[in-house]
N, C-alpha and C positions, 0 to 999 in steps of 0.2 A: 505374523500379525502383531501391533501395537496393542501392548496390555494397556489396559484401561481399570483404574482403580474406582470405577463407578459400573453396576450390571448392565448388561446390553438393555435393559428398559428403560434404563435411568439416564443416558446420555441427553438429559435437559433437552430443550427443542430441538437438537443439530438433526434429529433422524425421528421422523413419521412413526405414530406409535405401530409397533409390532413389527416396523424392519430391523431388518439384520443390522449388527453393528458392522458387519463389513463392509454392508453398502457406505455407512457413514464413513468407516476409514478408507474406504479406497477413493471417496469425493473429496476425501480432506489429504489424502495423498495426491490427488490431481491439482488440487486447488494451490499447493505448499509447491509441489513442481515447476506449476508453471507462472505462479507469482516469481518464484525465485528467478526462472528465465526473462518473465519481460521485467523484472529488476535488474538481473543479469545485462540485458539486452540495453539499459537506459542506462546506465551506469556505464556501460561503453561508447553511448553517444555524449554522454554526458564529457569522457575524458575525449571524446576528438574536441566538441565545441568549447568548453573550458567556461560555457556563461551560466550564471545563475539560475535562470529560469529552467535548466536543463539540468540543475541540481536539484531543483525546487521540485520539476518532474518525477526526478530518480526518488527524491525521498517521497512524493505523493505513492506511488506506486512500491516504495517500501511497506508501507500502510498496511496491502493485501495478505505482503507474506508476514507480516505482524499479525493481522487479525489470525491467520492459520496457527500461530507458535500461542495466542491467548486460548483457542479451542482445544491444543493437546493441551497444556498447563492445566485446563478445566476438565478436562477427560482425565487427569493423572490427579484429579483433586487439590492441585496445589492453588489455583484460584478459585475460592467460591464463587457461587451462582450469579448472586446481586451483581458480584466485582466484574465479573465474565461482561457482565450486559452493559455494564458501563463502560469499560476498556472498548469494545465493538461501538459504541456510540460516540468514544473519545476520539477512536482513531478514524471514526469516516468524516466527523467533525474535522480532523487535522489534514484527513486528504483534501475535503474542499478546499479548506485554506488552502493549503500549501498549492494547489492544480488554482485557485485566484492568484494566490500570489507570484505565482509564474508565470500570467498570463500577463498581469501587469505590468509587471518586470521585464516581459521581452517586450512592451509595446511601451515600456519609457526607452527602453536602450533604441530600440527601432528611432522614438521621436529625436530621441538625442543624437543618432548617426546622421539622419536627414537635415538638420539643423547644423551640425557640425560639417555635411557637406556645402551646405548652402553659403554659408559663411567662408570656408575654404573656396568657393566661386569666385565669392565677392573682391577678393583677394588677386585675382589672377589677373 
């Protein structure tokens, strides 16, 4: 089990008062697992398509398994409480962004391929 330098009652909001801290770490051990897989998993789409918006993807959904690594940092005492709440407010701030700015981004490259076919038409 992951020691935690804060008592199992003290673990800030993450776990309902009077549960176990195991339930908490075994949810923050599923959460770190399988953030790291669909980051794993996009970061390989990301190297077949080679486009931005599918970089912009990989790091939105980096986010997740970052908030997971700010919750042990804060279980391990190394981030205060206040810092905790704000880091988890930063980084769902940064996922919008970044999940807008990749939607954008494939839908100017989109307008820009149609337009670059159009014009290659014109040509023939």
């Amino acid at each position: 089990m992951l020691p935690t330098a804060l008592p199992a009652g003290q673990l800030l909001h993450l776990a309902p008062e009077g549960s176990p801290a195991v339930v908490l770490l075994a949810v923050l051990a599923l959460s770190t697992v399988g953030s790291a897989l669909v980051v794993g998993l996009s970061l390989s789409a990301f190297v077949r398509r080679g486009s931005w918006s599918y970089l912009l993807v990989t790091l939105a959904l980096a986010t997740l398994l970052a908030r997971s690594g700010v919750t042990v940092l804060t279980m391990q005492s190394v981030i205060p409480t206040g810092v905790h709440h704000l880091l988890e407010h930063a980084l769902d701030v940064a996922m919008a962004a970044l999940v807008i700015a990749a939607v954008y981004t494939a839908r100017t490259a989109r307008r820009r391929a149609l337009e670059r076919d159009h014009l290659e038409g014109d040509h023939e």
